[in-house]
N, C-alpha and C positions, 0 to 999 in steps of 0.2 A: 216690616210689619208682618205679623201673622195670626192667620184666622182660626181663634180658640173657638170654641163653643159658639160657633155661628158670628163670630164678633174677631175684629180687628183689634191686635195691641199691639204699640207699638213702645217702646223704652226711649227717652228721650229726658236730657236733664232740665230742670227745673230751674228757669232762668231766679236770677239775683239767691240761690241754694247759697245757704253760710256751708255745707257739708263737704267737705275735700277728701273723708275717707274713701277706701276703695270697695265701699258696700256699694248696694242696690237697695234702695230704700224703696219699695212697690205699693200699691193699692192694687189689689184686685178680686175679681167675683168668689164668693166662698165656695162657687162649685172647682174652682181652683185650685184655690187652696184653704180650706173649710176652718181653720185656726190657727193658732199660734205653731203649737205642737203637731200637728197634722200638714208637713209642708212637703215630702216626697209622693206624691199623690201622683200616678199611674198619668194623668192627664196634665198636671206641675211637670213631671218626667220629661214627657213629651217635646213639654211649650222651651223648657231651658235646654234641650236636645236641637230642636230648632234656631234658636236666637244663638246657641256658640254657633253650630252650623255656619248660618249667614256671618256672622261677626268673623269667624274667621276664614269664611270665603272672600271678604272684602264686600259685603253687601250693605 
């Protein structure tokens, strides 16, 4: 879990998901990531900087 913009997220899959691809299919707040085409955003940067971090620290 980590705390973006004041707020906890955390990545977890979506029980009975038909999707087996190896995307990330997200929701999240548009101060985020503001659009479709607007998705390497300085604070996006960050938050996916973070979640490998853990991920491959074994967290």
């Amino acid at each position: 879990m980590e705390n973006i913009l004041g707020a906890t997220y955390v990545i977890a899959e979506k029980p009975g998901a038909r999707n087996r691809t190896p995307y990330w299919v997200m929701q999240m707040p548009t101060a985020i990531v503001p659009d479709h085409s607007t998705i390497f955003t300085p604070i996006f940067r960050d938050l996916l900087i973070t979640l490998l971090q853990n991920v491959t620290a074994g967290r």
